[in-house]
N, C-alpha and C positions, 0 to 999 in steps of 0.2 A: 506408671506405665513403663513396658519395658521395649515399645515400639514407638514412633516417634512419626506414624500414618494418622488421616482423620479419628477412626474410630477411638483413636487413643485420645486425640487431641475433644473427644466430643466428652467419652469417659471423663476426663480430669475436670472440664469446665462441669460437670454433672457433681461430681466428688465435692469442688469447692462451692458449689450452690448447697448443699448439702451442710456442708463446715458452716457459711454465712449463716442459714437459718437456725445451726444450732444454739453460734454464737450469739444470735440474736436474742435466745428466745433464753441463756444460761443469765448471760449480764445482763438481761435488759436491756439491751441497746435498736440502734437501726441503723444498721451499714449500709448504706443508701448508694446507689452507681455513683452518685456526684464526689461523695467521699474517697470509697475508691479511686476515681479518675483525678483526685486530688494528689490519693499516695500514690499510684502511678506515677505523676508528674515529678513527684519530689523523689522517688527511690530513680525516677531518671534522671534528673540532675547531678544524684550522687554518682551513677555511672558515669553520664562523662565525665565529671570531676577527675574521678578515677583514671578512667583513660588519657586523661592528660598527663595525670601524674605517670603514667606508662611511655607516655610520649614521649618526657625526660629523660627513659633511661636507652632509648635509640639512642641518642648522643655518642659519640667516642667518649667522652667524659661522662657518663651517668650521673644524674644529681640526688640519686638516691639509692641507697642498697638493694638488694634485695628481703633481706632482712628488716629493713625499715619499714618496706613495701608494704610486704605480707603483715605486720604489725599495725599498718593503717588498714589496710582492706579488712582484719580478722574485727576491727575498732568499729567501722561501719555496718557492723550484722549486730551491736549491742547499742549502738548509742541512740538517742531520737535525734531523728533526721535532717532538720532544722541547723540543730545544735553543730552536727558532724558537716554539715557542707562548709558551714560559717568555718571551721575550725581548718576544713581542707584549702577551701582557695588561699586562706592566709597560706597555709604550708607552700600551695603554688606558688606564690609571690615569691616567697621567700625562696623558694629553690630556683627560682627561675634566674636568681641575683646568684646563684654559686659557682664557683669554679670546676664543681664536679667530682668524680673521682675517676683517680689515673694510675693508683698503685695497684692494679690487679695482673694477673698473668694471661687469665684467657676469659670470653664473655659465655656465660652458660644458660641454658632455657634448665630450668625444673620442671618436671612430669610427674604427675600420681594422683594419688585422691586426698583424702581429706588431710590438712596440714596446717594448724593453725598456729604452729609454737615457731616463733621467730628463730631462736637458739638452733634450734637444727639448721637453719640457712645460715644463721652467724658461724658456725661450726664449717660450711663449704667455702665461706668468703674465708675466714681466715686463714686458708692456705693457698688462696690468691684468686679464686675462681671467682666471678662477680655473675651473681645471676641476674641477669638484666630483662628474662621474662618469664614467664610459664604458663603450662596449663592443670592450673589447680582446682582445686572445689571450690576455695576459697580465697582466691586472685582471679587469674583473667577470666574463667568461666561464669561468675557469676555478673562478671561487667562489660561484657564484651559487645553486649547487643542491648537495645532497649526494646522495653513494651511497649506496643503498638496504640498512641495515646488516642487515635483516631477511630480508633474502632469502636460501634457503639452500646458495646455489649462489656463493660470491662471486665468479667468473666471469662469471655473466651480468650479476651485478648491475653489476658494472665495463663490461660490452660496452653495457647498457642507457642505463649514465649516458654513456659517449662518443659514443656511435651519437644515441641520440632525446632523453635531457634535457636536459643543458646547453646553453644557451645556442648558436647555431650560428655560423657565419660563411659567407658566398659559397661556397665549397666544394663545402656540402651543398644537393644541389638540393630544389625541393620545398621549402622548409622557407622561405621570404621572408616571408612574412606573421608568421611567428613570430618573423623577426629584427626588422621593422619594427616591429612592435608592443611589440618586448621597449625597443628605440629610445625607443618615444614615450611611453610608461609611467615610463621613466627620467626625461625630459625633464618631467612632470610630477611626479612624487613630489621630484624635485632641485629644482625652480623652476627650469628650465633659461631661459637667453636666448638661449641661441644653438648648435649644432649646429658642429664643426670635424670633417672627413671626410677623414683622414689616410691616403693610399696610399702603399704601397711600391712603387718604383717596378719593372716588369716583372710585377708580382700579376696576372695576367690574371681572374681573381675579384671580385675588386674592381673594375678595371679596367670591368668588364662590369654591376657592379650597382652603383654609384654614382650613376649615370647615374637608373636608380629611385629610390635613396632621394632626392636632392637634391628630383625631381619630387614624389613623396610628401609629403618635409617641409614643403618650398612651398604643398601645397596644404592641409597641416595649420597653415599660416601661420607655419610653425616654421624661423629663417631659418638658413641650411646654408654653410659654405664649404670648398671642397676643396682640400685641398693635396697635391700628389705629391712625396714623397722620398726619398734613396737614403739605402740599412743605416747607413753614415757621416753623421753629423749634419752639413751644409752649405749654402751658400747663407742661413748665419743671418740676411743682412740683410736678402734677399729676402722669409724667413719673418717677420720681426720686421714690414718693411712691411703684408704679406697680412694679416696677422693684426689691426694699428693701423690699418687701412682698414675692416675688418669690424667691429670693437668701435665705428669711428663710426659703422656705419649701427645699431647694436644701441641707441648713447644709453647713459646710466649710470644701471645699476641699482637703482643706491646713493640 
C-alpha cells in the first residue's frame, strides 16, 4: 500500500490472509491465530530489546557505535528469535558496565532507505562523526513501535502496524509530516549535531523528497548533508572527504 488510510490498512490484512492460506496449503502446515499471537509476542520483545540498546546511545558517552548498531539490528531479520533476544540482553548487560565512547567530534542521526552494510557507517565514525541514531529501513523503523498484542484478530493487527504505525519512509504518500517530525524528535531527544541523508542510488522516493527534508532541516536550523550511493560500498574516499568537510562546518561537539 502506498497510503496509510483504512482501506489500505483493510487491503493488506486481506493480502496476508491470502499468503496464510497459501502457505498453508504449499507446506502443509496450520498457522493458527494462537501461533501468530505467539510470534507477535516474541518479535515484540525483540523491539524493545532493541530500543534499549538505542537508549544507550542518548548518553553523552554512547556505549555503542553506530556501526555496531546497524550490525545487531541487520542480525535480528536472519536469526531465530529465541536464539537473538538470549544473545541481545547479554550484549545489554554488558554495555550497560562500559565506559562508553568519547573520542568523537560531533553526534549525527543517519537518514535513507535500505542500509544493511555496517562499513559504510564505519567509513562516517572514522572521521569522528558518531551516529548515535537514525531513521533506517533497517534500524529505528522497523523497531520503534510494537504490534498490537491485544487485538484479536492478529492479522489486522500485523496489516495495522505495516500500513499506519511504524515509522514510514517516502514510499508512503500522505504520510511527510509524520516522517519529518518523527526526524526532528530524534534530533532532539539524541542531541543530534548534524543530519547525514543517505540515498541509494536509482531510490526514485527518496530521490524526490530529500529535496523537502534538507529544506525543512534548514529552516529548523538543523544542518543536513546528502550523500548518494550505490548497494556496493564505493567511492570510500569520496565519502570519507564529504563527510570531514561537513563535521567542519558542525565544529566539535566535544
Amino acid at each position: 500500500p502506498r497510503k496509510t488510510d483504512e482501506p489500505q490498512v483493510g487491503w493488506y490484512r486481506d493480502e496476508l490472509a491470502n499468503l496464510r492460506k497459501n502457505m498453508e496449503e504449499y507446506f502443509g502446515v496450520k498457522i493458527t491465530d494462537k501461533r501468530l499471537k505467539e510470534a507477535i509476542k516474541l518479535h515484540n520483545e525483540t523491539r524493545c530489546l532493541q530500543r534499549k540498546l538505542y537508549e544507550l546511545r542518548k548518553k553523552s558517552n554512547p556505549s555503542i557505535s553506530g556501526a555496531d548498531t546497524l550490525a545487531v539490528t541487520v542480525a535480528g531479520t536472519a536469526m531465530p528469535g529465541e536464539y537473538y533476544n538470549s544473545l541481545l540482553k547479554n550484549l545489554l548487560k554488558d554495555l550497560s558496565k562500559s565506559e562508553g565512547i568519547s573520542n568523537y567530534r560531533a553526534r549525527l542521526l543517519l537518514m535513507g532507505g535500505i542500509l544493511d552494510n555496517p562499513a559504510y557507517i564505519e567509513v562516517i565514525e572514522s572521521q569522528g562523526g558518531l551516529v548515535v541514531t537514525d531513521s533506517l529501513c533497517l534500524g529505528s523503523r522497523i523497531l520503534w513501535v510494537d504490534v498490537d498484542e491485544e487485538t484479536e484478530e492478529p492479522l489486522a493487527a500485523l496489516a495495522r502496524y505495516y500500513v499506519q504505525k511504524r515509522p514510514s519512509c517516502p514510499r508512503t504518500f500522505g504520510d511527510y509530516e509524520r516522517r519529518i517530525g518523527f526526524v526532528k524528535d530524534m534530533v532532539k531527544d539524541y542531541k543530534v549535531d548534524g543530519v547525514i541523508l543517505e540515498r541509494l542510488a536509482f531510490c526514485d522516493h527518496w530521490g524526490f523528497e530529500q529535496h523537502t527534508i534538507e529544506t525543512d532541516l534548514k529552516e529548523s536550523k538543523i544542518p543536513c548533508l546528502i550523500l548518494d550511493r550505490e548497494y556496493v560500498l564505493s567511492g570510500v574516499g569520496q565519502l570519507r572527504t564529504r563527510v570531514q568537510a561537513f563535521l567542519e562546518t558542525l565544529g566539535d561537539s566535544r
